[in-house]
Every structure is written in structure tokens, then in C-alpha cells.
MOPAC internal coordinates of N, CA, C and O (Angstrom, degrees):
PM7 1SCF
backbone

  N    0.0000 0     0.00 0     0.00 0    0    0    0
  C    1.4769 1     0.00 0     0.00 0    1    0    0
  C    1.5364 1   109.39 1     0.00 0    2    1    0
  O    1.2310 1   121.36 1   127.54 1    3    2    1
  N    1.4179 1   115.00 1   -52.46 1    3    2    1
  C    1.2704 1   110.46 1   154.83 1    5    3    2
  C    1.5376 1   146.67 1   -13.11 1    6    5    3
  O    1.2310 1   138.47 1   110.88 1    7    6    5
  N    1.2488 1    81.81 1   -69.12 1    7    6    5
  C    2.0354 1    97.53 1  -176.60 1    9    7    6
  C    1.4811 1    89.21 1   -72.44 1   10    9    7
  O    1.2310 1   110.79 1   158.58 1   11   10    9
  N    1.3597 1   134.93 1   -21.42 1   11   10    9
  C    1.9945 1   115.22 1  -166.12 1   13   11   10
  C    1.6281 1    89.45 1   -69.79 1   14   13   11
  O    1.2310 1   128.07 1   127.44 1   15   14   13
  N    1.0508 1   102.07 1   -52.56 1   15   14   13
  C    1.9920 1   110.47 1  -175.10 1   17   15   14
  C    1.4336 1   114.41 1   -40.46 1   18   17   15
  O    1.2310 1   127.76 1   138.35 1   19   18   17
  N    0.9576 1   102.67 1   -41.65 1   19   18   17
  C    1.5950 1   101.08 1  -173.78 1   21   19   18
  C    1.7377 1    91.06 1   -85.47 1   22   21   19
  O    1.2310 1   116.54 1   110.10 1   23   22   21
  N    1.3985 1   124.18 1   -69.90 1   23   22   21
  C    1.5193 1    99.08 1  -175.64 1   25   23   22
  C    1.5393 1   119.55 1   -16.74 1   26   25   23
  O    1.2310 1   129.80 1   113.05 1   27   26   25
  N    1.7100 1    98.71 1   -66.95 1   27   26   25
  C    1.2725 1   113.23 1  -177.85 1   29   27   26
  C    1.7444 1   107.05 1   -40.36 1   30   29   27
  O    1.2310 1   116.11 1    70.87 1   31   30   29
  N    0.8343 1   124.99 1  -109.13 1   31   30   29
  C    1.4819 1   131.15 1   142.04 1   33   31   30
  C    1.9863 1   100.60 1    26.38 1   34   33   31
  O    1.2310 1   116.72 1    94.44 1   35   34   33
  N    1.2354 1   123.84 1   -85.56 1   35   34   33
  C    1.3760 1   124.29 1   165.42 1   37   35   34
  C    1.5687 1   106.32 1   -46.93 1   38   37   35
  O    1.2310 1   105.69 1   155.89 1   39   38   37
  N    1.1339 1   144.15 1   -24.11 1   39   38   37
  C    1.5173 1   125.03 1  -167.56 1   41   39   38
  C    1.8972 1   113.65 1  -104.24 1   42   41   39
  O    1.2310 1   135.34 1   165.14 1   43   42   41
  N    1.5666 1    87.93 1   -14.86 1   43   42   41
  C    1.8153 1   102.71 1   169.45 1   45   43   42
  C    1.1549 1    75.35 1   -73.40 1   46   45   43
  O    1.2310 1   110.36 1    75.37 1   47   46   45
  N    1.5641 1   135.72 1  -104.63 1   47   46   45
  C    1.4067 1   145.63 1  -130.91 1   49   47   46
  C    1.3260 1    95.77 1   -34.71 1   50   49   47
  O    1.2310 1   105.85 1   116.10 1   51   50   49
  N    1.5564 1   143.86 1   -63.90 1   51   50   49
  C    0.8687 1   123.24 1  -162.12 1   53   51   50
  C    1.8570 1   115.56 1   -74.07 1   54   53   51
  O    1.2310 1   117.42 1   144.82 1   55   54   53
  N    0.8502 1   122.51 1   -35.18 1   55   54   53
  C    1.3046 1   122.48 1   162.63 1   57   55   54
  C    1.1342 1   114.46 1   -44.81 1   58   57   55
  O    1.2310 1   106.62 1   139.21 1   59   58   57
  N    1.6930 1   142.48 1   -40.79 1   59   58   57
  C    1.1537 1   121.41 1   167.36 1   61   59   58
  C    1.6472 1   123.86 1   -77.47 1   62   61   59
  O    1.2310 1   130.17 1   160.54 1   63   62   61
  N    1.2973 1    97.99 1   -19.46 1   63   62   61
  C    1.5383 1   109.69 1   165.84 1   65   63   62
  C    1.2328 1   114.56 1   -41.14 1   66   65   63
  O    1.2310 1   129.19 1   102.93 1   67   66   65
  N    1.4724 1    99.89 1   -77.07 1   67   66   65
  C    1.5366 1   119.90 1   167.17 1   69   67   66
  C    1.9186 1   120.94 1   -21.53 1   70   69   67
  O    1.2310 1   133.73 1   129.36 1   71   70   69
  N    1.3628 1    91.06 1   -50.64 1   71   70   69
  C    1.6272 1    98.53 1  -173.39 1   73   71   70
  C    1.8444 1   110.93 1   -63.63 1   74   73   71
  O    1.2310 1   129.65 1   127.86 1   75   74   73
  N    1.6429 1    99.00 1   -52.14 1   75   74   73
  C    1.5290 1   125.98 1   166.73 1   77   75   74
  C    1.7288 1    97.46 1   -30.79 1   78   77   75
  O    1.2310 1   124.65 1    87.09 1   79   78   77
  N    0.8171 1   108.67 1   -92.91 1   79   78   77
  C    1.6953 1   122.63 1   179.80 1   81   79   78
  C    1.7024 1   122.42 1   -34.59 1   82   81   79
  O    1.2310 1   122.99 1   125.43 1   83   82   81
  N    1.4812 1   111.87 1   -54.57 1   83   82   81
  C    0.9003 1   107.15 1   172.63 1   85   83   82
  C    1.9097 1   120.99 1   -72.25 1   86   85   83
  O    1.2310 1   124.29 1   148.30 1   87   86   85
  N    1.2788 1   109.37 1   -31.70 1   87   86   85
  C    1.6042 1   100.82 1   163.37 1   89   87   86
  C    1.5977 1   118.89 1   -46.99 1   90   89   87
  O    1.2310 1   136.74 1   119.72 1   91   90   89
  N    1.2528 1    85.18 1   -60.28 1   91   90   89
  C    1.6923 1    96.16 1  -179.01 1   93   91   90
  C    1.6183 1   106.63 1   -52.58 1   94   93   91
  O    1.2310 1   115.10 1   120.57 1   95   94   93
  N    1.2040 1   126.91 1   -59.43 1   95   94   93
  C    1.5213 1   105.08 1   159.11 1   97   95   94
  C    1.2653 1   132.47 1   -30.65 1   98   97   95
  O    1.2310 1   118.12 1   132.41 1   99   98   97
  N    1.1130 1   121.18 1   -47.59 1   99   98   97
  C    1.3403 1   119.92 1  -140.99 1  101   99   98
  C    1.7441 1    84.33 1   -98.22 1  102  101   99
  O    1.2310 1   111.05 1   160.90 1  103  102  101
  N    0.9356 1   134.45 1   -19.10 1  103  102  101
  C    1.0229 1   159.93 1   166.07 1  105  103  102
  C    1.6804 1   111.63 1   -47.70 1  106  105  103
  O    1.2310 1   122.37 1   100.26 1  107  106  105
  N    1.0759 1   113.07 1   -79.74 1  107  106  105
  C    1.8082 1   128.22 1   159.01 1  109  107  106
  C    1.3167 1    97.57 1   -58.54 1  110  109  107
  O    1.2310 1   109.63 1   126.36 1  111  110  109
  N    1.5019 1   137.05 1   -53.64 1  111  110  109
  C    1.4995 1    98.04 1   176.51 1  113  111  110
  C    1.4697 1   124.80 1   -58.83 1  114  113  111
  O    1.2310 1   111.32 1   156.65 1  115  114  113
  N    1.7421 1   133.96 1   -23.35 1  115  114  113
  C    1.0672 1   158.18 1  -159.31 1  117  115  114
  C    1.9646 1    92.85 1   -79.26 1  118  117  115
  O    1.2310 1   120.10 1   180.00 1  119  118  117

């Protein structure tokens, strides 16, 4: 049960990563 949480847990983080980054791109392309 553990390790699903943290996946879980690891697959938000990158999704907000994702969001972080791509603003900021889109941003410098802007």
C-alpha cells in the first residue's frame, strides 16, 4: 500500500512539474 502512495505521490509531483515548466515556456515563447 505504501509504495502505490508514493508512485501516486511521484506522478502528482511530476504533473505539477510539468505544469511549472511548461508555463514558463510558454511564457519565453510569449
Amino acid at each position: 500500500m505504501g509504495k502505490m502512495r508514493d508512485k501516486e505521490k511521484a506522478v502528482v509531483g511530476l504533473g505539477l512539474v510539468g505544469l511549472v515548466f511548461g508555463g514558463i515556456y510558454l511564457a519565453t515563447r510569449l
